[in-house]
N, C-alpha and C positions, 0 to 999 in steps of 0.2 A: 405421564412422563414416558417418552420415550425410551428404548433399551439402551441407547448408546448413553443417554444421561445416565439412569440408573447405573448402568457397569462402570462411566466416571465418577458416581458418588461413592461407591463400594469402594474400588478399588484404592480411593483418596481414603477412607477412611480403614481400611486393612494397612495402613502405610501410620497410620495415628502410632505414634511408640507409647502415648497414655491406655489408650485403649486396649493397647499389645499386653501392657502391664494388667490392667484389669480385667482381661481375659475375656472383653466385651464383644457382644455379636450385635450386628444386622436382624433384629426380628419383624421391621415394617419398615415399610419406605412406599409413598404415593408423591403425587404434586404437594408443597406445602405439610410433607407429613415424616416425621422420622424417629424408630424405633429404639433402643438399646436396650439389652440386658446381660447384665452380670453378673458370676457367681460370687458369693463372699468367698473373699480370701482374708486370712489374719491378719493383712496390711488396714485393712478396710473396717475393723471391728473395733469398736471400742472394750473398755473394762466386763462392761455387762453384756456383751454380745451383739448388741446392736449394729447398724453401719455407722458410721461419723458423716458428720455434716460436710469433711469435705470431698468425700468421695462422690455424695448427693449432689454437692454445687457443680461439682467438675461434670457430673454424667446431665446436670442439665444445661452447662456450657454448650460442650460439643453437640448434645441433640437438638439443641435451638439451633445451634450455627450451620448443623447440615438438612434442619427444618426448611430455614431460609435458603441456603441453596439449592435444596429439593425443588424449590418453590417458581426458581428460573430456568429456565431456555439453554440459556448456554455458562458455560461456564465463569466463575465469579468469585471473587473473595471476601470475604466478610470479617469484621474485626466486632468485638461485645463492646457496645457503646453503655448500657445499665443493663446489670441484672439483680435482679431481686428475689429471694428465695423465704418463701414459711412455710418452717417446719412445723407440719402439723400433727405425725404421731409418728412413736420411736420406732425408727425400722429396725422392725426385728422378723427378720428372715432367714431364706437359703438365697436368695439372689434380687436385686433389684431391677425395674424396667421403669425405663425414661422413656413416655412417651411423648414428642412435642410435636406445635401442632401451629403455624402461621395463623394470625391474626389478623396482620396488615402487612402486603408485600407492597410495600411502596418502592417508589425508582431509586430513593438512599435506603431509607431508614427502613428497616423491619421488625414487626413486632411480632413475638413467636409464645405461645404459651407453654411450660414445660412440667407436666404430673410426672413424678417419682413413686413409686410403688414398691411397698416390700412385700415380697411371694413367700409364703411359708411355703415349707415342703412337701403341702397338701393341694397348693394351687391355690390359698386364696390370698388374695390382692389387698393390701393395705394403702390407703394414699397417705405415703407417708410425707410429701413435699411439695408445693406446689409452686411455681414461679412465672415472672415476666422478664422477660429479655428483651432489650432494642437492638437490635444487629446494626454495622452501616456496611454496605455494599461501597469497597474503596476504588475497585476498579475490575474491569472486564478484562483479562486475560486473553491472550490471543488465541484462535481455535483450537490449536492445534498443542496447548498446552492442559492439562488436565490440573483441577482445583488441588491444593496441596492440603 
């Protein structure tokens, strides 16, 4: 990936007002690859401390959607056509990381894999979720516009 893509992925995604709320960072980004991690906050916690399933779902929304952006040339919009999410053990952490990861960048449709991980406050990594997204690519943006 080139810099000027990369600095347009960032930048689109510092502009997310979800992510703003979640206090989520940029920890990897390649062709086809995109990172997120964040800290728990008390919005995000359930009764027993755990994260809730919907802060899960949402952080593997957006890192699928800018997986598949990551994934092209130029700039481009994407809308979640299915996603599918198993929870496989109760995140119980200090912060979670969405790593997702293209599967199939086809000319519509994209299919993006997306692992959730809960980090205790020793570093080690739980997969606490794991999902499949189909993205649709709805239209190409003109150059000179950056992905929103």
């Amino acid at each position: 990936m080139n810099d000027e893509r990369k600095t347009q992925l960032l930048e689109s995604f510092g502009r997310s007002k979800i992510m703003q709320l979640f206090g989520a960072e940029v920890t990897g980004i390649a062709d086809g690859y995109f990172e997120i991690t964040v800290p728990k906050q008390d919005f995000m916690a359930r009764p027993a401390g755990m994260f809730n399933g919907s802060t899960i779902a949402s952080l593997v929304d957006v890192s699928s959607g800018y997986a598949g952006a990551s994934a092209k040339p130029e700039d481009s919009y994407f809308t979640t056509v299915e996603l599918k999410v198993n929870y496989l053990n109760p995140a119980i952490g200090e912060q979670l990381v969405a790593k997702a990861q293209v599967i199939k960048n086809g000319k519509v449709l994209t299919v993006v894999r997306s692992d959730v991980f809960a980090v205790s406050a020793e570093g080690k990594e739980t997969l606490a979720a794991t999902s499949l997204v189909t993205l649709m690519q709805l239209s190409k943006k003109s150059p000179d516009k950056q992905i929103d």
